[in-house]
C-alpha positions in Angstrom: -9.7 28.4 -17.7 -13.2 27.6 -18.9 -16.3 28.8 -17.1 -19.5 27.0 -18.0 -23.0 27.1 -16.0 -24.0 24.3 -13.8 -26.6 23.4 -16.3 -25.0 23.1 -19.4 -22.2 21.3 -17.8 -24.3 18.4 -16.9 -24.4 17.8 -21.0 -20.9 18.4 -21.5 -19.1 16.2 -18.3 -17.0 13.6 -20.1 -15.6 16.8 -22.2 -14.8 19.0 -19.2 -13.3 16.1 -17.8 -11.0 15.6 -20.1 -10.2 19.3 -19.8 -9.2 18.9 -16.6 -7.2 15.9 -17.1 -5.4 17.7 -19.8 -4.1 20.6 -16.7 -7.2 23.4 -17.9 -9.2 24.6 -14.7 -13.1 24.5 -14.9 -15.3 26.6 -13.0 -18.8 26.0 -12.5 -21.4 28.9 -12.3 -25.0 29.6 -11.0 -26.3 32.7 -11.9 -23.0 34.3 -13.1 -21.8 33.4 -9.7 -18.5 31.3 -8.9 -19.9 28.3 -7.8 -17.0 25.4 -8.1 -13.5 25.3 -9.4 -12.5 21.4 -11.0 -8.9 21.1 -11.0 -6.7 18.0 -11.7 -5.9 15.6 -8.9 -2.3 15.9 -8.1 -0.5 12.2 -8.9 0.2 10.3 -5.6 3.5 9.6 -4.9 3.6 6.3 -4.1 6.9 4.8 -2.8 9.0 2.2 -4.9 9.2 -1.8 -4.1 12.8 -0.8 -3.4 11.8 2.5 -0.9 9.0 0.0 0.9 11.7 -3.0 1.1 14.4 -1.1 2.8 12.2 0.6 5.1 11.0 -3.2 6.1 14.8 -4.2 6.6 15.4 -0.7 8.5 12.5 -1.9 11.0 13.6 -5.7 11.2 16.9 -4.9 12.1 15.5 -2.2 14.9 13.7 -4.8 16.2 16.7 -7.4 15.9 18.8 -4.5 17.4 16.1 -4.1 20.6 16.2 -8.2 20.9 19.6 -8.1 21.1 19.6 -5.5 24.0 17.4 -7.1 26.5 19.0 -10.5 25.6 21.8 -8.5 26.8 20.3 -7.0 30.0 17.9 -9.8 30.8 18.8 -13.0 28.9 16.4 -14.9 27.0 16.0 -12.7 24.0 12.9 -13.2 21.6 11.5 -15.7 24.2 11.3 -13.3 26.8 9.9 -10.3 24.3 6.9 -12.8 23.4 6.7 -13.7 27.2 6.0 -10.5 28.2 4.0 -9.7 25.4 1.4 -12.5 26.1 1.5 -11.3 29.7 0.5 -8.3 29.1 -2.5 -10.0 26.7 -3.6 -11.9 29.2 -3.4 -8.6 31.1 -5.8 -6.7 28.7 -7.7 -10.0 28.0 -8.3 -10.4 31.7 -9.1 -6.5 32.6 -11.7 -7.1 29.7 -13.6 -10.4 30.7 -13.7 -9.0 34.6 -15.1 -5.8 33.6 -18.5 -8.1 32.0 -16.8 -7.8 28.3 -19.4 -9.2 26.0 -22.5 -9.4 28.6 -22.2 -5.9 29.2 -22.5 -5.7 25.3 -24.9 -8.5 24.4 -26.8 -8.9 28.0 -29.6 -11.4 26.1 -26.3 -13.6 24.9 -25.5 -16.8 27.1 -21.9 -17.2 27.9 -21.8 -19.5 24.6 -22.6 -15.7 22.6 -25.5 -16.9 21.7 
């Protein structure tokens, strides 16, 4: 562990930079006093092409699976999923224009939002 004072460590950055990259711990004083520790970012794990693809399958066929129920209960399938979905856009859309949407927003704008 190195300890070095906040003002010589201004000259000497890059160095105990590469310090910490190399797994030392750096900490910073004022005064004598403990001011900051620099430690090493951990790596992020990020997940494989392979990990991210099958978690895309797992998800498509839940939603293939959920199709394939209410084509069951109700008929119609993805048609009737998307049906309902744009219902219930029109829904919020609708809720949102009544309520004065934009002109509550932008009351100097003409209906053009302008």
């Amino acid at each position: 562990m190195h300890t070095v004072p906040i003002h010589q460590a201004k000259s000497q950055l890059s160095e105990l930079i590469r310090a910490v990259e190399n797994g030392e711990e750096v900490v910073l004083t004022r005064h004598g006093k403990r001011v900051i520790r620099l430690i090493k970012e951990p790596e992020s794990v990020q997940p494989s092409i392979e990990a991210r693809r099958q978690a895309i399958v797992a998800e498509l066929q839940a939603l293939r699976a959920k199709v394939a129920a209410t084509a069951a209960e109700q008929g119609g399938g993805f048609d009737l999923l998307w049906q309902q979905h744009e219902a219930a856009q029109a829904g919020r859309t609708e809720a949102w224009v009544t309520s004065d949407g934009p002109a509550a927003v932008y009351p100097e704008r003409d209906d053009a939002g302008h």
